[in-house]
C-alpha positions in Angstrom: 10.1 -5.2 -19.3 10.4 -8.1 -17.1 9.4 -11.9 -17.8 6.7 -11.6 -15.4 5.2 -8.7 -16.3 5.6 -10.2 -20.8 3.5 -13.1 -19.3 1.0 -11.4 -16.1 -1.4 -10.2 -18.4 -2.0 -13.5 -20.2 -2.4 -14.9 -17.0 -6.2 -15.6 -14.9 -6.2 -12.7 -12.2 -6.7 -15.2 -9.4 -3.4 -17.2 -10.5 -1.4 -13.7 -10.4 -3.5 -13.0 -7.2 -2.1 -16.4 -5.7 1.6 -16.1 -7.1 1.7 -12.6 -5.5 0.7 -13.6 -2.7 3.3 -16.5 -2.4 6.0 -14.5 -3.9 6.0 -11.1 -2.4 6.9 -11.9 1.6 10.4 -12.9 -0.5 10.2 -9.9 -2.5 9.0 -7.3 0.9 10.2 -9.3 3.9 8.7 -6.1 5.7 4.9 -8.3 4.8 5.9 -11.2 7.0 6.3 -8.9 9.5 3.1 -7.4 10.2 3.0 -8.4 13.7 5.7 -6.2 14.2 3.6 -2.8 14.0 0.4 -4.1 12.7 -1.6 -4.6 15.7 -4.4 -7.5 15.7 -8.0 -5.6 15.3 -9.1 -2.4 14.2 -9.0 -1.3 10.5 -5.9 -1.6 8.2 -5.7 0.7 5.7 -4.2 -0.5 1.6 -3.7 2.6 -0.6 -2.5 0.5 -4.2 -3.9 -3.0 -3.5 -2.9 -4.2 -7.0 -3.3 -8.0 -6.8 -4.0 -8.3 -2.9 -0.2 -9.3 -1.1 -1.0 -6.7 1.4 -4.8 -6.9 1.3 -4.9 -10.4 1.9 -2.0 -10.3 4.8 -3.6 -7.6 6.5 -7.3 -9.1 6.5 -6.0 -12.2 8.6 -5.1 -9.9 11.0 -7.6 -6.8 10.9 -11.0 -6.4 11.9 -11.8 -4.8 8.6 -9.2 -4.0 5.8 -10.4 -1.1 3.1 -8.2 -1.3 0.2 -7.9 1.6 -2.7 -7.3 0.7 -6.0 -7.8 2.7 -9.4 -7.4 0.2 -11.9 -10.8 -1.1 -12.5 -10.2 -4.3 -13.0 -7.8 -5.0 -10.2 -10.3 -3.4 -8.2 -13.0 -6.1 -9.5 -10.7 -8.8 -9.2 -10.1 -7.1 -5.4 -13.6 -7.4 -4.5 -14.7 -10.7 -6.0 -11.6 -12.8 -4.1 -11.3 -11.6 -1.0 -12.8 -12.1 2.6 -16.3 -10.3 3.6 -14.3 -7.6 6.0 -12.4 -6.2 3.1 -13.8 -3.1 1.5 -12.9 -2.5 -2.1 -12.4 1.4 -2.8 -12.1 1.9 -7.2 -10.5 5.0 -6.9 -7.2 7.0 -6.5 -6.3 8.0 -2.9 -4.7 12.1 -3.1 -5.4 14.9 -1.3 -8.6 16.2 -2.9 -11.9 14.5 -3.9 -13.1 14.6 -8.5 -11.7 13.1 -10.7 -8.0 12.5 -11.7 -5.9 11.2 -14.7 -3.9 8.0 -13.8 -1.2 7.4 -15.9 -0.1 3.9 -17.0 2.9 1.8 -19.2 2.0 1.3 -23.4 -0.7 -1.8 -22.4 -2.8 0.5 -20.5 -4.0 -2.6 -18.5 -2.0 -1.2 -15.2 -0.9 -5.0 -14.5 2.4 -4.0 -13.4 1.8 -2.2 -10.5 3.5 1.0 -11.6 0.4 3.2 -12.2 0.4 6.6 -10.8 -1.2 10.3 -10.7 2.3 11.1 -11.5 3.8 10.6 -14.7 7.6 9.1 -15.7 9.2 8.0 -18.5 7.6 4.6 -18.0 4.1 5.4 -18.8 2.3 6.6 -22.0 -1.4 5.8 -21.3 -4.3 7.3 -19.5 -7.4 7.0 -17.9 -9.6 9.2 -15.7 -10.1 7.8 -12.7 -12.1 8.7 -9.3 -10.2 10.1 -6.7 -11.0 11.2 -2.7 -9.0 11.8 0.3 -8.9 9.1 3.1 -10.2 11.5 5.5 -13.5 11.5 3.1 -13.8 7.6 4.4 -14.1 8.8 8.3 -12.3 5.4 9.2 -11.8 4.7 13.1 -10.1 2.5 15.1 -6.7 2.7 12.0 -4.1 0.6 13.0 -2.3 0.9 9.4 -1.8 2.7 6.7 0.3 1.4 3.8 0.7 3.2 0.8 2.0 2.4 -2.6 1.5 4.6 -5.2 4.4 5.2 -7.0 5.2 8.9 -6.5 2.0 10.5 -5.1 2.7 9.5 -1.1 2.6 13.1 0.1 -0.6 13.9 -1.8 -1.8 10.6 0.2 -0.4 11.6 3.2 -2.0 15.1 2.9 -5.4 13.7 2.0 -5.2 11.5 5.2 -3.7 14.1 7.3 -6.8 14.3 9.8 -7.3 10.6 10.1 -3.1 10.1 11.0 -3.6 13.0 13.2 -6.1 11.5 15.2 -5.7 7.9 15.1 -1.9 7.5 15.1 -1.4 4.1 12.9 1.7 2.8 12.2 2.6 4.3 8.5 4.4 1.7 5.7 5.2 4.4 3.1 6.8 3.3 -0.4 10.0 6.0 -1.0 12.4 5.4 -4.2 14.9 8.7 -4.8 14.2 7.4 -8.3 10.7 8.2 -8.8 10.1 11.3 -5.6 12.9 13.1 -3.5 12.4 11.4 0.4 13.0 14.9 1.7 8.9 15.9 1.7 7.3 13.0 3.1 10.4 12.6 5.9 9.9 16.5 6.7 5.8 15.7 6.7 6.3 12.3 9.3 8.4 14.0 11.6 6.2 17.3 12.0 3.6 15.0 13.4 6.3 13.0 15.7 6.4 9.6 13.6 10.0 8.0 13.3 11.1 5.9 10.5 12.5 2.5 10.5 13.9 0.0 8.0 14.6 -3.1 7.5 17.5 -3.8 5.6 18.4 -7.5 7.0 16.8 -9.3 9.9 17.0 -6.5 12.2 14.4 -3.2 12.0 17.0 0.1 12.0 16.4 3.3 12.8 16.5 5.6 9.7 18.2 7.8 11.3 21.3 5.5 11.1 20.6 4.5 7.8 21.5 6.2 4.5 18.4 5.0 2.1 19.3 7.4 -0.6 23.0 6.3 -1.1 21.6 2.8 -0.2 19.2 2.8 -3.4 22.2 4.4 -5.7 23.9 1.4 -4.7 21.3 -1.3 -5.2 19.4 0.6 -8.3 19.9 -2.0 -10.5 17.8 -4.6 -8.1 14.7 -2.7 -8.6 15.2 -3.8 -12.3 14.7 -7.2 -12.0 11.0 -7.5 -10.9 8.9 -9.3 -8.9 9.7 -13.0 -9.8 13.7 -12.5 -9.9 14.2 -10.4 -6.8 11.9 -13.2 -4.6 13.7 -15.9 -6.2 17.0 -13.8 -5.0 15.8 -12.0 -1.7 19.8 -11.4 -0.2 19.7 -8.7 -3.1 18.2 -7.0 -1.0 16.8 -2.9 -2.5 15.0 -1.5 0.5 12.3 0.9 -0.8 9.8 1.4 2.1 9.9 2.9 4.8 7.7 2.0 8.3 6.9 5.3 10.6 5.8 4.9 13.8 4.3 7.5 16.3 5.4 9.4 19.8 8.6 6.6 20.4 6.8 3.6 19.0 9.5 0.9 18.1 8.6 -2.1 15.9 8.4 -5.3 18.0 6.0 -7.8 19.5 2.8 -7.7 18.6 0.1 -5.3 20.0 -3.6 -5.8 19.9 -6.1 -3.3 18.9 -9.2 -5.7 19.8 -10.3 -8.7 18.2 -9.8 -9.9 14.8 -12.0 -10.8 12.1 -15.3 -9.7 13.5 -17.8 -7.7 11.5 -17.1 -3.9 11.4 -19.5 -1.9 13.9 -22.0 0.9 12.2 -19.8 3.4 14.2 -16.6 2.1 12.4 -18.3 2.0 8.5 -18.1 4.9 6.5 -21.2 6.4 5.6 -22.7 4.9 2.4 -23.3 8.4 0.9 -19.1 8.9 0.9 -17.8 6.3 -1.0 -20.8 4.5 -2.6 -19.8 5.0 -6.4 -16.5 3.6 -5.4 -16.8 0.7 -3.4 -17.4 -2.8 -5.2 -19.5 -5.8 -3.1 -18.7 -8.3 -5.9 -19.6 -12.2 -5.2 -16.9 -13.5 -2.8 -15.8 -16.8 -4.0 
C-alpha cells in the first residue's frame, strides 16, 4: 500500500478532494486536456467519480456533468462539494439495472479508488450496491463519457450502448492488460466506428501505432507507485487510458457543443422516476 493511500483515510474528504484535484493533471496529463475532445456544453458523463479530478474539470466546461459513484460516502462527499449542474448518481454503472456486489481492499472504505464489480487479488471486502445502465438515465446532448471502473468497462460500455450509439461522445476509457484483456472493449469501439488515441508524451497518437500492451509490460512497475509519487514524477510516464473518438474525429482544438454552465433544460434531465433512489442533492457548500 502506498503512503497516500496509509494516510487518505485519516484525512477530511474535502482536503483529499482538493489534493486530487491539484495532483492528478500531473498524474493523467490526458485531464488538462479536455479541450482537446471535450467540447464546451452539453452533458459530460463520469462513471467512478471517486474524489472529483474529473467531475470537477468537466463541470467548468459542461452544461451539466452527472457523475456515478458506488461508494456511499464518496458519493456524499460528491454531492455536498460540488457545483449545482453536477448530478450525483450513488450507484454502480454495468449493463443491467438491481443490485450488485462491489468489491473493495481489507478497509472496506473504497478510498483508494480501486473498487470494482470485478474482483482481484487486491480486494477482500463487499458491499451491495445499486447498479443501472446509463441508457436508464436517457441523457442528451453527451459530449463525454469517461469511465473508470477498474475492470468492468465493457459492462459499462454495453449498458451505455444506445446512448454512444446515438449521441456519439468522445469516449476516455481506463484499459490496464493487468486487471482486463484490451481485446473486448477495442473490438466493441471499433464496431461502432470510434478510433482510439493516446497520449504517451505531448503529442495524441493513434493507437494504431502504438503498442499499449507491450507499453504497460514495460512501465508496470509505474502503476505501483500511486497517486502522490507518479505526479511528483510525471516523465514516468504508464499510459493506461485510452480516448475513442467517432466517424474520423481527431483530438484537437476545442469544439463547442453550446454554452457552458447554464441550467440543464427539462428535455435534457432524466426523469425523476429513473434514478431518484440514487441521485444525492446534498447542501452545496
Amino acid at each position: 500500500m502506498t503512503f497516500a493511500a496509509r494516510v487518505g483515510p485519516w484525512l477530511p474528504g474535502r482536503m483529499v478532494s482538493a489534493l486530487a484535484a491539484g495532483l492528478y493533471p500531473r498524474f493523467e496529463p490526458e485531464l488538462g486536456r479536455l479541450p482537446d475532445f471535450c467540447p464546451a456544453g452539453g452533458t459530460a458523463v463520469d462513471v467512478g467519480g471517486w474524489y472529483g479530478p474529473w467531475t470537477r474539470r468537466l463541470a467548468r466546461r459542461a452544461n451539466r456533468v452527472v457523475t456515478i459513484e458506488p461508494v456511499p460516502h464518496l458519493a456524499r462527499l460528491l454531492a455536498s462539494t460540488t457545483p449545482a449542474h453536477v448530478d450525483v448518481v450513488s450507484a454502480a454503472a454495468t449493463d443491467h439495472a438491481g443490485c450488485a456486489t462491489l468489491w473493495l481492499p481489507p478497509d472496506g472504505r473504497g478510498d483508494r479508488g480501486v473498487s470494482s464489480l470485478v474482483r482481484r487479488e487486491v480486494h477482500s471486502a463487499t458491499l451491495d450496491v445499486p447498479c443501472l445502465p446509463l441508457d436508464a438515465l436517457r441523457l442528451t446532448a453527451v459530449t463525454l463519457i469517461k469511465i473508470d471502473v477498474d475492470g468492468g468497462e465493457l459492462a459499462v460500455l454495453r449498458g451505455a450502448a444506445r446512448t454512444i450509439e446515438r449521441e456519439l461522445p468522445a469516449l476516455f476509457v481506463e484499459l490496464e492488460t493487468r486487471i482486463q484483456p484490451l481485446a473486448p472493449v477495442l473490438e466493441w469501439t471499433a464496431a461502432r466506428g470510434y478510433r482510439g488515441w493516446v497520449l504517451p508524451h505531448d503529442h495524441w497518437l493513434p493507437l494504431a501505432d502504438f503498442d499499449l500492451s507491450a507499453h504497460q509490460s514495460r512501465t508496470s512497475y509505474v502503476a505501483e507507485h500511486g497517486l502522490l509519487r507518479r505526479s511528483l514524477a510525471p516523465h514516468r510516464r504508464y499510459v493506461n487510458s485510452v480516448l475513442f473518438l467517432p466517424n474520423g474525429v481527431r483530438p484537437g482544438p476545442a469544439r463547442t457543443a453550446g454554452p457552458a454552465h447554464t441550467a440543464p433544460t427539462a428535455a435534457s434531465a432524466p426523469p425523476t422516476a429513473v434514478i431518484h433512489d440514487h441521485v444525492h442533492h446534498e447542501p452545496r457548500h
